[in-house]
ChimeraX commands (.cxc) that place a marker at each C-alpha (Angstrom):
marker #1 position 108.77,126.40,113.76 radius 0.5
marker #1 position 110.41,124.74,110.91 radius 0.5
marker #1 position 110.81,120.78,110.94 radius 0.5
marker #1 position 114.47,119.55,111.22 radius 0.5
marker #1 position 116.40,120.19,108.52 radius 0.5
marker #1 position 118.57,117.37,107.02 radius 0.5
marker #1 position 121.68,118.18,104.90 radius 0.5
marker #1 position 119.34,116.12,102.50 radius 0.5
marker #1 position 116.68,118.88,102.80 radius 0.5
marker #1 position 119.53,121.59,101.92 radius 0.5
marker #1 position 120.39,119.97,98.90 radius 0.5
marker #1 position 116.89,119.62,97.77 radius 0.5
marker #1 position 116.71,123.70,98.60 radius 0.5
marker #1 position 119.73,124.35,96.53 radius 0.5
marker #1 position 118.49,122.96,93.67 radius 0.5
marker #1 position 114.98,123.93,94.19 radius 0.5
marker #1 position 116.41,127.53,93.75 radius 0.5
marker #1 position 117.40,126.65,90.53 radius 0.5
marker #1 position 115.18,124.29,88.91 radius 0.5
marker #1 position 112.40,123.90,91.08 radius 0.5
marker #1 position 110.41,120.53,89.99 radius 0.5
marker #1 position 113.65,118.84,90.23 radius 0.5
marker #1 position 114.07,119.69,93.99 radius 0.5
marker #1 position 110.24,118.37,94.56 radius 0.5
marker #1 position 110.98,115.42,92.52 radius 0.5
marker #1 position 113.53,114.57,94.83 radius 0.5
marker #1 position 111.47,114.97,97.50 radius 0.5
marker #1 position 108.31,112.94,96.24 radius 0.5
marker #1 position 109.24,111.53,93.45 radius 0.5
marker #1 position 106.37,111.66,90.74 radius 0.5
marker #1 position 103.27,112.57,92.89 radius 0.5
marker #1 position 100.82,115.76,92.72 radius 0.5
marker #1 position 102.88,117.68,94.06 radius 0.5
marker #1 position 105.98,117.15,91.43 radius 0.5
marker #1 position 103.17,118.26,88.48 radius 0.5
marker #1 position 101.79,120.83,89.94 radius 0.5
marker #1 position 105.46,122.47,90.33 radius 0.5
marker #1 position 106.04,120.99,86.77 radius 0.5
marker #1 position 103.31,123.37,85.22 radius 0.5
marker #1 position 104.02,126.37,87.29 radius 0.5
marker #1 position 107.43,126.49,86.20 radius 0.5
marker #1 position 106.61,125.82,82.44 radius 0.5
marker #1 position 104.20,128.69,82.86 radius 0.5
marker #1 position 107.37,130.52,84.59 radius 0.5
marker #1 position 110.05,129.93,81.91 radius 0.5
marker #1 position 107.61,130.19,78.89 radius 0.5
marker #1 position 107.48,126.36,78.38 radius 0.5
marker #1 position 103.78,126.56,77.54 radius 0.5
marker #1 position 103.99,129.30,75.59 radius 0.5
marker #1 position 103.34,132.13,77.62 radius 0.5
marker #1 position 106.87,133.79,78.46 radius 0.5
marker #1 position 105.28,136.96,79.53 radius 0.5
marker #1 position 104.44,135.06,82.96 radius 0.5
marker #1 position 107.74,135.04,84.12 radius 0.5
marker #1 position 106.42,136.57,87.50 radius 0.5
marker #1 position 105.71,132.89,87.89 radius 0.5
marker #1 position 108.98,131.61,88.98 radius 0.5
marker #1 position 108.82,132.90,92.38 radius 0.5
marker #1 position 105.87,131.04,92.71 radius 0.5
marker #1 position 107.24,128.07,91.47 radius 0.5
marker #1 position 110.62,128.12,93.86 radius 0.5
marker #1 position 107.98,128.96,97.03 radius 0.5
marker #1 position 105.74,125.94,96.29 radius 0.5
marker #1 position 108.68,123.83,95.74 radius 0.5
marker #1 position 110.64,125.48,99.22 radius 0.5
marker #1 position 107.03,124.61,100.73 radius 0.5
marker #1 position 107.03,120.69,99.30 radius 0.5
marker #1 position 110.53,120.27,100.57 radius 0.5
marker #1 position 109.81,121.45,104.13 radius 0.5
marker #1 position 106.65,119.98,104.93 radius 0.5
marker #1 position 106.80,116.61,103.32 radius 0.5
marker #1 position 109.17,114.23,105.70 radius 0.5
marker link #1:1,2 radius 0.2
marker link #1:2,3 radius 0.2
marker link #1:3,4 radius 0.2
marker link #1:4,5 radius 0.2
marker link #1:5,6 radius 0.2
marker link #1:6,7 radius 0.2
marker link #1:7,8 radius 0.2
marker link #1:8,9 radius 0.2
marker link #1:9,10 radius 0.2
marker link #1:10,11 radius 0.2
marker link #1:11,12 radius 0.2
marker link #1:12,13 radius 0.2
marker link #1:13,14 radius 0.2
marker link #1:14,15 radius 0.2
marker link #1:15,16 radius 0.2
marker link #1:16,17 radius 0.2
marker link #1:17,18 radius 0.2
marker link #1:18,19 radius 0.2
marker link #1:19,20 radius 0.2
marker link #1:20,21 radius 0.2
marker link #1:21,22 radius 0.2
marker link #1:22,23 radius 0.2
marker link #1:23,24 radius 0.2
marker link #1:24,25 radius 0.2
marker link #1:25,26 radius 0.2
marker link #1:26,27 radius 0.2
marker link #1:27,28 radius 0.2
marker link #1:28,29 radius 0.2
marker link #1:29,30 radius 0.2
marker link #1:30,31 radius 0.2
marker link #1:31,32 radius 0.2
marker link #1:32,33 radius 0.2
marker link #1:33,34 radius 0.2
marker link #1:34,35 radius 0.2
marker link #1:35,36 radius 0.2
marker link #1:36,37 radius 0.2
marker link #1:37,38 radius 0.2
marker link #1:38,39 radius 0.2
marker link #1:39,40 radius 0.2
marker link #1:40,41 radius 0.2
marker link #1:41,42 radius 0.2
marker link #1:42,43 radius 0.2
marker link #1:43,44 radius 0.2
marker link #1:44,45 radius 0.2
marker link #1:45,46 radius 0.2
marker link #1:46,47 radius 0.2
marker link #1:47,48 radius 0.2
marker link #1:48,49 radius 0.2
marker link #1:49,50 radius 0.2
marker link #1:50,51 radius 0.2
marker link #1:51,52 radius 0.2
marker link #1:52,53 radius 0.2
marker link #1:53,54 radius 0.2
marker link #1:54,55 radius 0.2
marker link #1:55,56 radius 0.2
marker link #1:56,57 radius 0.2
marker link #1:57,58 radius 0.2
marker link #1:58,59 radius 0.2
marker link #1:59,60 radius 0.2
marker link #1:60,61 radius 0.2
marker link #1:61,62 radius 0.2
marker link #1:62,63 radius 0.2
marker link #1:63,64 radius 0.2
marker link #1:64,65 radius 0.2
marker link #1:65,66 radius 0.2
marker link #1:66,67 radius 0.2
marker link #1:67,68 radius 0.2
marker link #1:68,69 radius 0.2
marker link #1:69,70 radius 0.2
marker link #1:70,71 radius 0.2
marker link #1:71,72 radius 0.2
view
């Protein structure tokens, strides 16, 4: 069962479908879990040179989706 869900925590989801480590920096500001999102969407968008890994970015918007959900 989910947590409750704040119109807060739908924001954060909206833009976490968009730019991920945005939504989790929202959420926790500049902790782990912000650079760990942070590097899985560079590796997503080709930000560390590796475009090919765009398979990433689903990745990227679950761990953020995850962040948002858990952390209250």
């Amino acid at each position: 069962m989910l947590p409750l869900t704040t119109c807060g925590d739908i924001f954060r989801i909206i833009i976490a479908l968009f730019i991920p480590p945005l939504g989790v920096f929202t959420q926790v500001g500049l902790t782990q879990p912000f650079w760990i999102n942070l590097v899985i969407y560079l590796f997503a968008v080709g930000g560390l040179g590796f475009p090919v890994l765009f398979g990433m970015w689903p990745a990227a918007v679950v761990h953020a989706l995850f962040v948002i959900l858990t952390r209250k």
